[in-house]
KEMAR-111026 format. One record per residue (C-alpha): x, z, y; residue number from 0; chain. Coordinates in steps of 0.05 Angstrom, whole numbers, plus 5000, padded with zeros to 4 digits. Layout:
BEGIN
r u=X | w=Z | v=Y | i=NUM | ch=A
...
***
This chain:
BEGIN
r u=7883 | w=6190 | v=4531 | i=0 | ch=A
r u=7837 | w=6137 | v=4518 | i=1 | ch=A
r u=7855 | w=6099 | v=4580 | i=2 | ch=A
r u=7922 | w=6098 | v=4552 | i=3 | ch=A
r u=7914 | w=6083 | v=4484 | i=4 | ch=A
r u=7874 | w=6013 | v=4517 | i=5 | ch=A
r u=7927 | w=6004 | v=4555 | i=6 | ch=A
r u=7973 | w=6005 | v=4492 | i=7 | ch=A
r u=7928 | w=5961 | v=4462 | i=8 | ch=A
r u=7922 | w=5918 | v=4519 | i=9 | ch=A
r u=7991 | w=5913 | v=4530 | i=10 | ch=A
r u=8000 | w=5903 | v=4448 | i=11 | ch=A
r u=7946 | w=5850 | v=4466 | i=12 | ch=A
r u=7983 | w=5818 | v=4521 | i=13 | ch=A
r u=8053 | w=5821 | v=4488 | i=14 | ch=A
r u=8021 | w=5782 | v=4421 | i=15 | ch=A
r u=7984 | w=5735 | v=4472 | i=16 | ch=A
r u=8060 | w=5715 | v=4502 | i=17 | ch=A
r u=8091 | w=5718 | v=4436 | i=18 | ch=A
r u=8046 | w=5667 | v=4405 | i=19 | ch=A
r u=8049 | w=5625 | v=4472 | i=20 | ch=A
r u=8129 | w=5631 | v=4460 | i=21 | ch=A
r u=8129 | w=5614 | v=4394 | i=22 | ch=A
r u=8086 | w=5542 | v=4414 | i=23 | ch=A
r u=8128 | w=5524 | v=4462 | i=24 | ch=A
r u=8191 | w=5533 | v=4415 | i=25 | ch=A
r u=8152 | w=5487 | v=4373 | i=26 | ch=A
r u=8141 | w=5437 | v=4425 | i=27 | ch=A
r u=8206 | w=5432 | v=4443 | i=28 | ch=A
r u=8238 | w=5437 | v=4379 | i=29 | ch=A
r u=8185 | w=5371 | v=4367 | i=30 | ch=A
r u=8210 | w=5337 | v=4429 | i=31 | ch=A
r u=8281 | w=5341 | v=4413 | i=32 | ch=A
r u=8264 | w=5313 | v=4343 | i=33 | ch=A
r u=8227 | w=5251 | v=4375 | i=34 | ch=A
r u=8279 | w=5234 | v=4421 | i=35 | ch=A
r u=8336 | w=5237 | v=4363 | i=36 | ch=A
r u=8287 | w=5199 | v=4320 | i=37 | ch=A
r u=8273 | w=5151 | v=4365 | i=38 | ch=A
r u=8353 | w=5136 | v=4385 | i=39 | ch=A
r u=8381 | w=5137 | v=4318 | i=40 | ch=A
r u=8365 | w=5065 | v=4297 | i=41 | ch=A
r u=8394 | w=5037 | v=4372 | i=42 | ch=A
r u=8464 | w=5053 | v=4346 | i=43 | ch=A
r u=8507 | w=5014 | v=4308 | i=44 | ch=A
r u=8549 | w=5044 | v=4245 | i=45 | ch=A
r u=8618 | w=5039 | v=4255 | i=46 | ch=A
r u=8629 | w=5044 | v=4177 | i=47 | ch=A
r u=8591 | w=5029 | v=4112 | i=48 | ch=A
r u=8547 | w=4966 | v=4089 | i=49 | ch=A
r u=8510 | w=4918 | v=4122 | i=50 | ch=A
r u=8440 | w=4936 | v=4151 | i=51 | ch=A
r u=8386 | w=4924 | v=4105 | i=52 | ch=A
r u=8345 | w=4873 | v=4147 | i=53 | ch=A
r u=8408 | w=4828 | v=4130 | i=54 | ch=A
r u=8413 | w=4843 | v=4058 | i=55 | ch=A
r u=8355 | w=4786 | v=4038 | i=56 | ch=A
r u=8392 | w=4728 | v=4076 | i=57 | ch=A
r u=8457 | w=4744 | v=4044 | i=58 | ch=A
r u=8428 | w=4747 | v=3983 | i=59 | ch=A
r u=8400 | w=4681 | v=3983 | i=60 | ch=A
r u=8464 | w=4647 | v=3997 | i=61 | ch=A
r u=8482 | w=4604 | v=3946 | i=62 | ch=A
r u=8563 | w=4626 | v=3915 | i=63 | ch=A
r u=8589 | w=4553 | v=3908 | i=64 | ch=A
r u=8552 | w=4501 | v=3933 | i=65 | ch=A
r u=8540 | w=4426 | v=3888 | i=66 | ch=A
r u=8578 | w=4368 | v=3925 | i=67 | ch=A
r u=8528 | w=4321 | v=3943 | i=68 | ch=A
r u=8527 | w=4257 | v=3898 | i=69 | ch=A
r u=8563 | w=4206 | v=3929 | i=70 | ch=A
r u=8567 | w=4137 | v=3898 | i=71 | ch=A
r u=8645 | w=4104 | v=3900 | i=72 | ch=A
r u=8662 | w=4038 | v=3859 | i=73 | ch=A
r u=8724 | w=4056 | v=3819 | i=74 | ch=A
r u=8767 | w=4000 | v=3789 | i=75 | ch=A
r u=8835 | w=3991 | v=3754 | i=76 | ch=A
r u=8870 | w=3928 | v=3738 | i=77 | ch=A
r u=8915 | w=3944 | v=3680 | i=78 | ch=A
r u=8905 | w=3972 | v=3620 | i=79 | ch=A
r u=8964 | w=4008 | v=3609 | i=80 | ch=A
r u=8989 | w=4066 | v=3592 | i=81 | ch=A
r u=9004 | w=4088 | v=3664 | i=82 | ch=A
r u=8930 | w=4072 | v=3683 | i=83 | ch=A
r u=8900 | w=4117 | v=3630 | i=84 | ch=A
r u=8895 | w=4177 | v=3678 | i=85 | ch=A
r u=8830 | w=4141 | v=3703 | i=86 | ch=A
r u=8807 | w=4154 | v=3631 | i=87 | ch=A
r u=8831 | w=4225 | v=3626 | i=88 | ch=A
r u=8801 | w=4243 | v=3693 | i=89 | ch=A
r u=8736 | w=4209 | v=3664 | i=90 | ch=A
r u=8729 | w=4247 | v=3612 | i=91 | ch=A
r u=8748 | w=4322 | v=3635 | i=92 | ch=A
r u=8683 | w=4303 | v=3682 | i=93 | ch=A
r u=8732 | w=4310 | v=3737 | i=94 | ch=A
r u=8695 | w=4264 | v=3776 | i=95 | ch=A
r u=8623 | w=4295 | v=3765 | i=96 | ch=A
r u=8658 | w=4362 | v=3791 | i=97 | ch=A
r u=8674 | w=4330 | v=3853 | i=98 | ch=A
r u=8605 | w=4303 | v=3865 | i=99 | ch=A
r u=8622 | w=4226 | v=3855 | i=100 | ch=A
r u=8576 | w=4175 | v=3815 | i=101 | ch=A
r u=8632 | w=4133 | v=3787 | i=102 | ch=A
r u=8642 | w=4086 | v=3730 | i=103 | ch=A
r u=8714 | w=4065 | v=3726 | i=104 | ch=A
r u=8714 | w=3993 | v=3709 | i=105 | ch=A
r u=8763 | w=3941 | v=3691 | i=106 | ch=A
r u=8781 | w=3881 | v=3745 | i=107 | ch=A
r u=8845 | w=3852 | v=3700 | i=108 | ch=A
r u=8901 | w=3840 | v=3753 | i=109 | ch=A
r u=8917 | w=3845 | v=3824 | i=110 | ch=A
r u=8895 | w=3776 | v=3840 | i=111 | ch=A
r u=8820 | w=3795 | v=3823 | i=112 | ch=A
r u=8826 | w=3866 | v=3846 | i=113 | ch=A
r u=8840 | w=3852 | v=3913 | i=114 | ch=A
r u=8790 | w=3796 | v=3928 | i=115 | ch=A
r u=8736 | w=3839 | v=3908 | i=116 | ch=A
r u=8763 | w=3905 | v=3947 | i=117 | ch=A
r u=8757 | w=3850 | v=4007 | i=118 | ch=A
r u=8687 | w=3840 | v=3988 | i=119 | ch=A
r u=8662 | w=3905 | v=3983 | i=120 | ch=A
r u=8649 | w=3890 | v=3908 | i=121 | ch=A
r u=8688 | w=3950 | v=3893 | i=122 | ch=A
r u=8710 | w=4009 | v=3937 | i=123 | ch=A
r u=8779 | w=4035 | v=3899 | i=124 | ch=A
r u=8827 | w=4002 | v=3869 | i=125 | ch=A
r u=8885 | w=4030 | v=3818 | i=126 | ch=A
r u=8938 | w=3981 | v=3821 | i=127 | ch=A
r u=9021 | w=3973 | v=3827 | i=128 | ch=A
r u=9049 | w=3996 | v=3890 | i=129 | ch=A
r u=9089 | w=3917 | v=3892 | i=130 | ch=A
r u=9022 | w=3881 | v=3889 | i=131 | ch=A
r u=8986 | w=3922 | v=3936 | i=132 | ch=A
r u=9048 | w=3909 | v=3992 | i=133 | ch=A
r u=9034 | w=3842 | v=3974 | i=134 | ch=A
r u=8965 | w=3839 | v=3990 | i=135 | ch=A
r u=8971 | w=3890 | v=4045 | i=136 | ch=A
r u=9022 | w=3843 | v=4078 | i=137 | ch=A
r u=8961 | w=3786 | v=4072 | i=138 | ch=A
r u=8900 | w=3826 | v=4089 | i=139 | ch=A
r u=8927 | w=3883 | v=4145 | i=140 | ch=A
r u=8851 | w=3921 | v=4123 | i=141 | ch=A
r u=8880 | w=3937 | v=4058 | i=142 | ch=A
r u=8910 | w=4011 | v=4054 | i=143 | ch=A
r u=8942 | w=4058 | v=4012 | i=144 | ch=A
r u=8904 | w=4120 | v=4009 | i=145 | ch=A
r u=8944 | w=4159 | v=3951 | i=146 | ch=A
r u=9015 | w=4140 | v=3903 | i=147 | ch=A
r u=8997 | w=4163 | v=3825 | i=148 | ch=A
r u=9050 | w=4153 | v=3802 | i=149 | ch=A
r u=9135 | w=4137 | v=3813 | i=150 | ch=A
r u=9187 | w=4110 | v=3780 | i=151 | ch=A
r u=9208 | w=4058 | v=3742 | i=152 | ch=A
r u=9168 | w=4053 | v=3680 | i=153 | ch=A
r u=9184 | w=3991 | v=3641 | i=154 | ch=A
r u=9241 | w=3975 | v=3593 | i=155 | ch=A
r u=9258 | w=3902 | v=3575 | i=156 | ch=A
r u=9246 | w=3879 | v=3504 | i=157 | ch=A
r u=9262 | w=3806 | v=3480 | i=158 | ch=A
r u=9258 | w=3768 | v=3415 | i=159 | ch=A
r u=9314 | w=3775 | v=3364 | i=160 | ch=A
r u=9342 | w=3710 | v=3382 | i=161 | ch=A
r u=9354 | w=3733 | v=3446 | i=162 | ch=A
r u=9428 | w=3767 | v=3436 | i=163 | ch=A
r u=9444 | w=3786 | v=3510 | i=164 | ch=A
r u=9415 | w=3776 | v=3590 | i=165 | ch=A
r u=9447 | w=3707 | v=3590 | i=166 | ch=A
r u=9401 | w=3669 | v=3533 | i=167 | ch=A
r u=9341 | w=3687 | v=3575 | i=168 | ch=A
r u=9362 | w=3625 | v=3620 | i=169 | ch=A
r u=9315 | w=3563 | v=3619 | i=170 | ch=A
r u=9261 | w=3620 | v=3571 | i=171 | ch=A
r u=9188 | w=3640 | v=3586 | i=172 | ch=A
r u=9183 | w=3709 | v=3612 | i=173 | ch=A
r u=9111 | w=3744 | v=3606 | i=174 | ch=A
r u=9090 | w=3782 | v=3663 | i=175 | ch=A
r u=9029 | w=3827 | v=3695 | i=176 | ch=A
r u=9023 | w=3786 | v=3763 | i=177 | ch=A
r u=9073 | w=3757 | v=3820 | i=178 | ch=A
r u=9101 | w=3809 | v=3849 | i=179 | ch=A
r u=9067 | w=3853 | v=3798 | i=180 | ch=A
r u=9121 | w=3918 | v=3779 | i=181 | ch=A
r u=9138 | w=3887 | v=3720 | i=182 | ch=A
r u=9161 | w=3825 | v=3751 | i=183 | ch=A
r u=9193 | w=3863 | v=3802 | i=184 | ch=A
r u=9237 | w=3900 | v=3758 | i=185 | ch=A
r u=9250 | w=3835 | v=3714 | i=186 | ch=A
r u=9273 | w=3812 | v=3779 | i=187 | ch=A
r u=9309 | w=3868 | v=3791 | i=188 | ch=A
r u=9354 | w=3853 | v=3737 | i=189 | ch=A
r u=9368 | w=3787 | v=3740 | i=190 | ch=A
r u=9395 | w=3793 | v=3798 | i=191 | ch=A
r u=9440 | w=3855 | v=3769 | i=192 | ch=A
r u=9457 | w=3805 | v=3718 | i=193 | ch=A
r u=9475 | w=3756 | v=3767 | i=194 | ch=A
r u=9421 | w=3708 | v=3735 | i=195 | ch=A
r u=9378 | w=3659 | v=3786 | i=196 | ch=A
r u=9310 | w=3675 | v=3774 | i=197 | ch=A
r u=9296 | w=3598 | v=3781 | i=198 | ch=A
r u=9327 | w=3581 | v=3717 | i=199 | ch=A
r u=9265 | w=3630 | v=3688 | i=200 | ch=A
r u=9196 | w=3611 | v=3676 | i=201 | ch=A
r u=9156 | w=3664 | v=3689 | i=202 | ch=A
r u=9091 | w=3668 | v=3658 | i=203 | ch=A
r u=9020 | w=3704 | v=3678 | i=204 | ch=A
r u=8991 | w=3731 | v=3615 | i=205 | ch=A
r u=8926 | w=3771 | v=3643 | i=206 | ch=A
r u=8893 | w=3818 | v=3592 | i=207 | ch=A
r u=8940 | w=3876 | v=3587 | i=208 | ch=A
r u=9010 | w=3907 | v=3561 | i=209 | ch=A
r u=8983 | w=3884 | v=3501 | i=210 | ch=A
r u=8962 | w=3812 | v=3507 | i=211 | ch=A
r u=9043 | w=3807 | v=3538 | i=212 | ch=A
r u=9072 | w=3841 | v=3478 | i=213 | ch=A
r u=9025 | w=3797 | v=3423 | i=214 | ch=A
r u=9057 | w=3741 | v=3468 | i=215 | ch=A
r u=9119 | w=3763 | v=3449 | i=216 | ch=A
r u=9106 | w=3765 | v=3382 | i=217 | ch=A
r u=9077 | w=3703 | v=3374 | i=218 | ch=A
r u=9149 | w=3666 | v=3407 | i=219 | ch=A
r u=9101 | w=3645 | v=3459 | i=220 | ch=A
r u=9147 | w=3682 | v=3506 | i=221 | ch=A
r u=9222 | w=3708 | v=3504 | i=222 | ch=A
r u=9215 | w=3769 | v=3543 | i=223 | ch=A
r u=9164 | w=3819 | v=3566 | i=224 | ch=A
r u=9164 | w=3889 | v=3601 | i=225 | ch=A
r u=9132 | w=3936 | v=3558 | i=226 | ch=A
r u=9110 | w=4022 | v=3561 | i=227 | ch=A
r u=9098 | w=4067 | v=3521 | i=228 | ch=A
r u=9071 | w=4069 | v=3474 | i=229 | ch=A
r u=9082 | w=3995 | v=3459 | i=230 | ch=A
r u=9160 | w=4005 | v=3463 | i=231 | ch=A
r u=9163 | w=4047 | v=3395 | i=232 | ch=A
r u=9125 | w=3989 | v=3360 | i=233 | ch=A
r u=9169 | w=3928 | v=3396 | i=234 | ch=A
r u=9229 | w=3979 | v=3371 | i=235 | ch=A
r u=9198 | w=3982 | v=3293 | i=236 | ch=A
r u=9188 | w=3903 | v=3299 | i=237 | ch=A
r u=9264 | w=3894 | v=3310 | i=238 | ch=A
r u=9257 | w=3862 | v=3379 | i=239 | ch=A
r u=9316 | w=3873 | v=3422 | i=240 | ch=A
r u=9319 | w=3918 | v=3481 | i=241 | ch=A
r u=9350 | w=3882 | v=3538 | i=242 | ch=A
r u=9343 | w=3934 | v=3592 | i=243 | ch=A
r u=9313 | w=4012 | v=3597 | i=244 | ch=A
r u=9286 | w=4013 | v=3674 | i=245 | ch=A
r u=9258 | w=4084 | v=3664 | i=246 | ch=A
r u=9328 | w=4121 | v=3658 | i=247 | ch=A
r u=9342 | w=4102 | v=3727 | i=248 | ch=A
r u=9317 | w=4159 | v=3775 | i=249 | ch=A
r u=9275 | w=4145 | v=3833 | i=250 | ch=A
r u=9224 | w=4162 | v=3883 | i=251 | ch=A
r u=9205 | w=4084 | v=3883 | i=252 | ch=A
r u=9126 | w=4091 | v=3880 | i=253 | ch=A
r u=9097 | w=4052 | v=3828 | i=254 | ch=A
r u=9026 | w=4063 | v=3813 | i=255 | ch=A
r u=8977 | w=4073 | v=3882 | i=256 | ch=A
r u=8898 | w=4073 | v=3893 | i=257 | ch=A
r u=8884 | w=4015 | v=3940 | i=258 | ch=A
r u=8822 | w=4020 | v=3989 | i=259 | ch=A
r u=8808 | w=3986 | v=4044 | i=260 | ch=A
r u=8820 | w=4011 | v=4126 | i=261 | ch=A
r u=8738 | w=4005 | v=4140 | i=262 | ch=A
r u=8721 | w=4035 | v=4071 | i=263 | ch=A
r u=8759 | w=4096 | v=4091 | i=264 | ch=A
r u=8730 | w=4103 | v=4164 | i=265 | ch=A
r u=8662 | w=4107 | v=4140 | i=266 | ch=A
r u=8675 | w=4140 | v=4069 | i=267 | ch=A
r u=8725 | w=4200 | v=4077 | i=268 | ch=A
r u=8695 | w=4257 | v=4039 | i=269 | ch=A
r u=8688 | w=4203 | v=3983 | i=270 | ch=A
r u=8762 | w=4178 | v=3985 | i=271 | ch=A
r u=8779 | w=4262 | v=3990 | i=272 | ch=A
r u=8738 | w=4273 | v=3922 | i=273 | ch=A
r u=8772 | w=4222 | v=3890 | i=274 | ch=A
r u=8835 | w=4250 | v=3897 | i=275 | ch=A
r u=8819 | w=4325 | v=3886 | i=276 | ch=A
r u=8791 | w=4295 | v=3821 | i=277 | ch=A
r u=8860 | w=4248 | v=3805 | i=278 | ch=A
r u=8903 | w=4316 | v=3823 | i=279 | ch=A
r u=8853 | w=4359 | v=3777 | i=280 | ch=A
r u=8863 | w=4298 | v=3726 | i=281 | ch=A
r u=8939 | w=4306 | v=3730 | i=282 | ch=A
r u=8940 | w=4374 | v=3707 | i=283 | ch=A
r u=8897 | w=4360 | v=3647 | i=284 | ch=A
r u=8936 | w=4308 | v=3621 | i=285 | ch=A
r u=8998 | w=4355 | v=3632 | i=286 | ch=A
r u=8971 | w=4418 | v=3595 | i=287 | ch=A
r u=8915 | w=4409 | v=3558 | i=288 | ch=A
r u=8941 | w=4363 | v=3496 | i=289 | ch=A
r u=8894 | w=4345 | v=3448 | i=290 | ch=A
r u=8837 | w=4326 | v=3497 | i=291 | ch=A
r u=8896 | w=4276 | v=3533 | i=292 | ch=A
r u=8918 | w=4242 | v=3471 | i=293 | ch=A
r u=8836 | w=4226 | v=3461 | i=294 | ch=A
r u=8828 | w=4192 | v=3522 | i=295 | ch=A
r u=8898 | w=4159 | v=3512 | i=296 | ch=A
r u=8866 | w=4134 | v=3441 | i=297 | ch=A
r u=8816 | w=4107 | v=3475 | i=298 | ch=A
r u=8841 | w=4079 | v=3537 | i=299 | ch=A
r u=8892 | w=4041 | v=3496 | i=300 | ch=A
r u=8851 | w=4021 | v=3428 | i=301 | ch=A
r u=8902 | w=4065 | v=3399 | i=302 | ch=A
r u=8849 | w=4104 | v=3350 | i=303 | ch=A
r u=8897 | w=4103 | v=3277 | i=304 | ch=A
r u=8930 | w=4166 | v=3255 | i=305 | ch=A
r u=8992 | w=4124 | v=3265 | i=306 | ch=A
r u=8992 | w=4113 | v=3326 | i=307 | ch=A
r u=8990 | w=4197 | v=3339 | i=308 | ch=A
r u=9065 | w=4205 | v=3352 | i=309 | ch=A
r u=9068 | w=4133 | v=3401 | i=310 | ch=A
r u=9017 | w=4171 | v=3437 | i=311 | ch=A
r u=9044 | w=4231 | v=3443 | i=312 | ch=A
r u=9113 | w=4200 | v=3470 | i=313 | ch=A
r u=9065 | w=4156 | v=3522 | i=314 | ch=A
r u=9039 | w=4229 | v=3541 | i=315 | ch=A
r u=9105 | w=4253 | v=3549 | i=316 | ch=A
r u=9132 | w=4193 | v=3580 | i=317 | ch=A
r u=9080 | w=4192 | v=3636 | i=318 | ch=A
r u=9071 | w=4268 | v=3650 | i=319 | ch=A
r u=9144 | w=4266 | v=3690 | i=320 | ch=A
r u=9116 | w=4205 | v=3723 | i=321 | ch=A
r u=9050 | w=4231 | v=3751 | i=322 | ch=A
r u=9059 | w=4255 | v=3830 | i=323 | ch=A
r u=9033 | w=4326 | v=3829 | i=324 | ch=A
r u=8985 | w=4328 | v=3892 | i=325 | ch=A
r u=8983 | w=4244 | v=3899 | i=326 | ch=A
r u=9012 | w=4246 | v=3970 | i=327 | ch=A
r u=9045 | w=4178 | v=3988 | i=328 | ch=A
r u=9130 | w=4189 | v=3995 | i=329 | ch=A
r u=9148 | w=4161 | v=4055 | i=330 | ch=A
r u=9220 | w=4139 | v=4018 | i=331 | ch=A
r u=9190 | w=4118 | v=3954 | i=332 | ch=A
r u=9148 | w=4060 | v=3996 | i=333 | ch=A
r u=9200 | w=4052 | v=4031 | i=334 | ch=A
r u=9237 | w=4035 | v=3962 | i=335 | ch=A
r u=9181 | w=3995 | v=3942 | i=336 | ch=A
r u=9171 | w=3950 | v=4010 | i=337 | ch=A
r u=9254 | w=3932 | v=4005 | i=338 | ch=A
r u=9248 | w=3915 | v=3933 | i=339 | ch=A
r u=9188 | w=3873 | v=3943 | i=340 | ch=A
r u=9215 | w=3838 | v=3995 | i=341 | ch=A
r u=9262 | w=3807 | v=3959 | i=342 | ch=A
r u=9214 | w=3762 | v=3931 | i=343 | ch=A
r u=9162 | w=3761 | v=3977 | i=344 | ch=A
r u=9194 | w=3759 | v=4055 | i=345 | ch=A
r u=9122 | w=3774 | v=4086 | i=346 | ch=A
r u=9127 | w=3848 | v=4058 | i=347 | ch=A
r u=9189 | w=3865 | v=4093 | i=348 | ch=A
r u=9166 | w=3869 | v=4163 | i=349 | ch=A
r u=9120 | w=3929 | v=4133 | i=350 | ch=A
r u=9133 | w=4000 | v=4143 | i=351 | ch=A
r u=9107 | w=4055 | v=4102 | i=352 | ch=A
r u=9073 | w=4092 | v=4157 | i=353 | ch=A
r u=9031 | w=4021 | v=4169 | i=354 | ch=A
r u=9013 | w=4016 | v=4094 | i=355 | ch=A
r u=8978 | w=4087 | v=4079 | i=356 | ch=A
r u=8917 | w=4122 | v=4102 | i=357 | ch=A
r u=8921 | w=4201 | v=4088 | i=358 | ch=A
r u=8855 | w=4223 | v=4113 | i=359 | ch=A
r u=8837 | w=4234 | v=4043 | i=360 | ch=A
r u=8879 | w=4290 | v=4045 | i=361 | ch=A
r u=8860 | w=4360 | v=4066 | i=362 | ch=A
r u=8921 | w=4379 | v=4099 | i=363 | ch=A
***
């Protein structure tokens, strides 16, 4: 009885002896099977859901937009007309600072100076008429056309009041920008329309501006002169006599183009790209946002009287169907501008438009 009861006890012994030696190797395995899940987990890529973590800091110290790089470019224009005043615009929206370009537009009066000092590195960019720079492209092959601001004829002929019809302007002084300026181009234009020989005209250089030309006129020091908005609503309040409106007659003719030269543009792209992201950011301010437009108009043209409000708002007007929306040369409207050019200048007509532009400044 005894011997049995040991035995129970020994066997009770023995059965919590394998029980507790069961029981540690569950645990041991159930603790292997962890480790090896543990240790394979991080080995796998998700397939869904955000980045890993480790990445997290480096994407988070990415800048969102990045500043341009200042880059320096010599800006110049050599009118001061109304059609040149989107330099001023663009100026003052800080169109060019948003670009990244160190820039002070500055004034080289005419072609004649312009280009000399594009050839001399003196300045970098030029805005000028698309007739003078064919004229000096057709001199110096380096010069280039890297973007066409604006098209169209712009001028409309005004003449003292002596001055009763296109014949009296025979054996009269004519004021103009430059030879071969757009002005004198379209003056040309019409004499020939008007079956006049443009021999029997003097034509005179008056440097300075629409303005000097148009105080010329007044004065009597000159019979004729091409004038713009705003100058045409004071010629037409003065009584002078308009001869001629050039602007009614549609066409792609490209008037108004930044000038550069060919080795400016192979070392300077991103500089020559700016400049017209800025110009095509400058268009669309002086198209929509008013009262900051008629300011730099003010300015641009001296124009600063509360008169002078609704002149400037018709130059605004006037210019805003003239402006090219993304400044891309027209093949056809150089075209336009190399035939009527040659007409008084024979050296120009051997040029084709695809020899006279550069449109790595362009993004696409």
């Amino acid at each position: 009885m005894v011997a049995r009861v040991r035995t129970d006890r020994c066997q009770g012994w023995t059965r919590r002896i394998w029980t507790a030696t069961g029981a540690l190797k569950l645990v041991c395995l159930l603790a292997t099977l962890a480790a090896c899940t543990g240790s394979s987990s991080p080995s796998r890529e998700p397939t869904t859901g955000p980045p890993r973590a480790t990445t997290a800091p480096v994407e988070a110290a990415r800048p969102a937009t990045a500043e341009p790089a200042p880059v320096e470019l010599k800006l110049a224009y050599s009118a001061q007309a109304a059609g040149m005043a989107l330099v001023k615009v663009t100026e003052d929206a800080g169109l060019f600072r948003k670009y990244g370009l160190v820039t002070s537009p500055t004034f080289v009066d005419g072609p004649a100076r312009a280009v000399p000092a594009l050839m001399h590195g003196d300045i970098d960019v030029t805005v000028t008429g698309a007739a003078p720079a064919l004229t000096a492209i057709a001199q110096n092959p380096d010069l280039v056309i890297v973007a066409c601001i604006a098209t169209g004829w712009s001028h409309s002929l005004w003449a003292e009041p002596t001055i009763r019809g296109p014949e009296d302007l025979v054996g009269k002084n004519v004021g103009i920008t430059a030879i071969h300026s757009l002005d004198h181009e379209g003056i040309l234009d019409r004499l020939r329309a008007w079956n006049i020989d443009p021999s029997t005209i003097t034509f005179v250089v008056i440097a300075g501006g629409i303005g000097t030309r148009f105080a010329a006129l007044q004065s009597g020091s000159v019979s004729m002169v091409a004038l713009e908005p705003p100058l045409t609503s004071q010629a037409r309040d003065a009584r002078f006599v308009q001869l001629a409106d050039l602007s009614k007659v549609p066409s792609p003719i490209a008037t108004t183009v930044l000038l550069s030269t060919r080795a400016y543009v192979d070392r300077n792209q991103e500089a020559v790209r700016r400049l017209i992201s800025a110009y095509v950011d400058g268009v669309q301010v002086y198209r929509t946002d008013e009262a900051s437009t008629i300011r730099s108009l003010a300015a641009f043209l001296d124009r600063t009287a509360p008169e002078d409000r609704e002149a400037l708002l018709e130059t605004r007007e006037f210019w805003s169907r003239r402006y090219t929306n993304d400044l891309r040369p027209s093949i056809e409207g150089l075209r336009l501008t190399i035939q009527m050019t040659s007409l008084a200048n024979s050296a120009v007509a051997g040029l084709t438009p695809e020899q006279v532009v550069d449109t790595r400044g362009f993004t696409n």
